[in-house]
N, C-alpha and C positions, 0 to 999 in steps of 0.2 A: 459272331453269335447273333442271332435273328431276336430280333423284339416281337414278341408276342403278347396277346390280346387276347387273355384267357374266354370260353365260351360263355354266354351266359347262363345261368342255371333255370331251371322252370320255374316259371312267375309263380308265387304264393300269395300276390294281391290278388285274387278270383273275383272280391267283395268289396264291397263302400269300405267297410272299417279296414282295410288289409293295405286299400288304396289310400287311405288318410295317415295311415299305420306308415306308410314309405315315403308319403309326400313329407310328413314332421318328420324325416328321419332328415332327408333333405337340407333339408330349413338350417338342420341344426349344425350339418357337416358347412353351408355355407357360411350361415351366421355364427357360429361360436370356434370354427375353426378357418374360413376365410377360403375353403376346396371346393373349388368346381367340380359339381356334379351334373348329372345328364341320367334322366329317366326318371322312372318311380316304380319299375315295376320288371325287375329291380332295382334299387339306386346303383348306380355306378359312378365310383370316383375318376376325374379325368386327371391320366400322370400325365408327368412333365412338366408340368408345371409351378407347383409347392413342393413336388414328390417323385422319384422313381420308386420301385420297388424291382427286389428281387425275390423270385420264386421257388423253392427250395422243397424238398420231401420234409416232411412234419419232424421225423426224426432226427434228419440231419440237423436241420433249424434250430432245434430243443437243444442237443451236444454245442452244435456251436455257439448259442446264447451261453449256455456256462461256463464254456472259456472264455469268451470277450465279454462277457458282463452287461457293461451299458451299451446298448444301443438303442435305437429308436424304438417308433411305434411298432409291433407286431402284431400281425395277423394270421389267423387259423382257417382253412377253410377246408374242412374232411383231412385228407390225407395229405396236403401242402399248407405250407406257410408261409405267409408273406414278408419281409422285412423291409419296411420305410427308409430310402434312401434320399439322403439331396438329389434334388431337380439334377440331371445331366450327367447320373452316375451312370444310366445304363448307356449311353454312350463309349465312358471309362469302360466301361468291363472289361472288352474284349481285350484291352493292351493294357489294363492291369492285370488279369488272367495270365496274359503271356509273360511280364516282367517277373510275376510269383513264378514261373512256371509252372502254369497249370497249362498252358496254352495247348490242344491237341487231342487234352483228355477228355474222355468224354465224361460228363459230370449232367445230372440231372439239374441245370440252374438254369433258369431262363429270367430275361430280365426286362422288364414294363417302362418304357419312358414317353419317351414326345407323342403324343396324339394315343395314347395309349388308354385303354379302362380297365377298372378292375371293380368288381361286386363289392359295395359298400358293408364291410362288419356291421353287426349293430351297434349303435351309439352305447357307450358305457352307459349301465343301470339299465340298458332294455332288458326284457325278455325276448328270445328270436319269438319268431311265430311258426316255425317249423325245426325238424331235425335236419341238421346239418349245416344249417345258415353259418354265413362266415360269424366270426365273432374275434375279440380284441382280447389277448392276451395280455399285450404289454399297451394300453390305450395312449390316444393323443392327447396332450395337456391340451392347456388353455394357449390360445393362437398369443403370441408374446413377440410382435415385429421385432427384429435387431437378434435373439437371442437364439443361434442355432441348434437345433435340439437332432438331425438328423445326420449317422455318418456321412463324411464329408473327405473327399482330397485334402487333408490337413496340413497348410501347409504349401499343397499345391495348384495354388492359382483358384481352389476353392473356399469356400469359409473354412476358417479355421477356429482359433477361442478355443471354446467349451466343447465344438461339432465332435462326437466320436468318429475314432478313426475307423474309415472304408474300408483301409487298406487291411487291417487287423480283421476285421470284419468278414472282408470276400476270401481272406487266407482261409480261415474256419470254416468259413462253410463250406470251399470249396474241399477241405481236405474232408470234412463230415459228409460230404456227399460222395467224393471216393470211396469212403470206408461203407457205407450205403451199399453202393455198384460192387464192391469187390465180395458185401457180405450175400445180395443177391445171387453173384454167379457162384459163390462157392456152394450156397445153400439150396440154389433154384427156388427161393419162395420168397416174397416181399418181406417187409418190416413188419407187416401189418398181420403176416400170418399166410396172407393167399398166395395162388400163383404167382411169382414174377413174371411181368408184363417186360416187353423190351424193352430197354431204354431212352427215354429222349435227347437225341443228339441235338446237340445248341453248338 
């Protein structure tokens, strides 16, 4: 499964305020949660580091959240969602996918790790400044060293404690993103209403 670098979306800083608007967003992702970021315009978070994520259709993400409950930070952005993983999950994927056996299927999941970015949500309590901006569903606490707050290999050679479990995690979503791909070809039209578009093989 290939790690990919979603596109970045068209700049909405055009203006001084738009541009101060991204730079304090910045600030805040460094200082109050400890994330290396890179730009302003627009901010992007750099994975691999604090963070993997994995990439999921918006619907699948939503189903699977309500089976497994707790898990990390989430992210919205139009029609996908993002799910906050421990540093070094998107490595795991691809032979945790095969042990589930999901291995071979094709599943709309791609997943963001080492040297990776992704478009910064707005900080909880913003307003976006446009339609569609990514935004925090389930937001980041407060930066808490020692206290793992991100599914995690529990157990296995990764943090464990309190970390929710990965494994529970990439189960659900990868069956919610099956049920996705299977409702597509049966129906020829997305989740969303429109045509279905081909799928992305990972």
């Amino acid at each position: 499964m290939a790690l990919t670098v979603p596109p970045a979306p068209p700049s909405f800083a055009d203006d001084r305020r738009g541009r101060d608007e991204c730079a304090g967003w910045a600030r805040w992702y460094e200082r109050e949660l400890g994330w290396a970021t890179e730009g302003t315009a627009p901010v992007r978070l750099v994975t691999g580091l604090r963070f993997d994520v994995l990439e999921v259709p918006a619907v699948a993400g939503r189903a699977a959240l309500r089976r497994v409950g707790r898990s990390g930070p989430v992210a919205l952005a139009g029609a996908r969602m993002s799910l906050l993983v421990a540093a070094g999950s998107a490595d795991e994927l691809p032979g945790l996918l095969d042990w589930l056996e999901w291995g071979g299927v094709a599943l709309s999941l791609t997943a963001v790790g080492t040297d990776g970015r992704i478009t910064a949500p707005v900080p909880p309590g913003e307003v976006p400044s446009r339609s569609g901006a990514a935004v925090w569903l389930r937001p980041p606490g407060p930066r808490q060293e020692g206290e793992p707050e991100l599914p995690a290999l529990v157990g296995l050679g990764s943090r464990g404690g309190g970390a929710p479990d990965l494994v529970r995690l990439v189960d659900a979503v990868a069956t919610e993103c099956h049920r996705v791909r299977l409702m597509r070809a049966r129906t020829g039209r997305s989740t969303d209403g429109s045509t279905a578009q081909p799928l992305a093989f990972s």
